[in-house]
N, C-alpha and C positions, 0 to 999 in steps of 0.2 A: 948401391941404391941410397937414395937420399929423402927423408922428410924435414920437410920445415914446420913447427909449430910457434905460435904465440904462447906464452908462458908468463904470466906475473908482467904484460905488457913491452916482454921483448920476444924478439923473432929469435929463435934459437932450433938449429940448423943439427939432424940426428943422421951419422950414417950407420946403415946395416953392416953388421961385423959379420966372421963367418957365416954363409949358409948351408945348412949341414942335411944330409940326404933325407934327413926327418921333415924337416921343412917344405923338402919336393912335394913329401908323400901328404904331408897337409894343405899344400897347395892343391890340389891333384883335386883332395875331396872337397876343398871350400868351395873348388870353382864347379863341382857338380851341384852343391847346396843352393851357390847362386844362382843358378840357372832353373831354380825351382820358385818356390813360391818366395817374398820377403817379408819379412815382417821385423818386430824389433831386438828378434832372437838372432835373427839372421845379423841383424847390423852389428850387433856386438860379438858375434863369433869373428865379422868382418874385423872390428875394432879390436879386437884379442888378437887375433892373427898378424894385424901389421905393428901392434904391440909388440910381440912373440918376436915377428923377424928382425925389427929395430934391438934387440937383443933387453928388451925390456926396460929401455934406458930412460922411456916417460911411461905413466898410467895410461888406463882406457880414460878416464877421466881428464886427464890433461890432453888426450887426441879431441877427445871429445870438443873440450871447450876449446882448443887450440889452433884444431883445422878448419879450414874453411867447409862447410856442408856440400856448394855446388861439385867440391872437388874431391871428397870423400871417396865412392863409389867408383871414380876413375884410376883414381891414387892404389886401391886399392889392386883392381883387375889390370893396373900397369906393373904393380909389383909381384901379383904372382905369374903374369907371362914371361916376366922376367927371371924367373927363379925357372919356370917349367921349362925357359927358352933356352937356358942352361942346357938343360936336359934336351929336348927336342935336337938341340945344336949337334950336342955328342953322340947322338944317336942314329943322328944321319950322316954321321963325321966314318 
């Protein structure tokens, strides 16, 4: 998996390093949290989490100011189908 941010005015390109069974299991509950109410508690559990999976290589702050907004929220629910798709895959394997 792959994010791109804006940073100090360059594009600078982050990939996710190991993803480790702990990460499934956080995936697992973010994606029941989002499907509940949002607010701006939710957004940066959001933001800590793709944080978290990038292996913490940029802040919540630099996602913040870095990503684009329209693509926040998709970025996010792409990267943990992707982590849970893992899972799903092996399970039906």
């Amino acid at each position: 998996m792959k994010i791109k941010l804006r940073i100090n005015g360059e594009d600078k390109t982050f990939t996710a390093p190991f993803i480790s069974a702990r990460k499934l299991k956080d995936s697992f509950a973010l994606s029941k949290k989002v499907q509940g109410e949002f607010d701006e508690n939710t957004l940066d559990e959001v933001g800590n989490y793709l944080v978290n999976i990038y292996g913490n290589q940029f802040t919540l702050d630099q996602l913040y100011d870095g990503f684009p907004a329209d693509q926040f929220l998709s970025k996010a629910v792409e990267d943990m189908e992707r982590v849970m798709g893992v899972f799903d895959e092996k399970v039906k394997n």
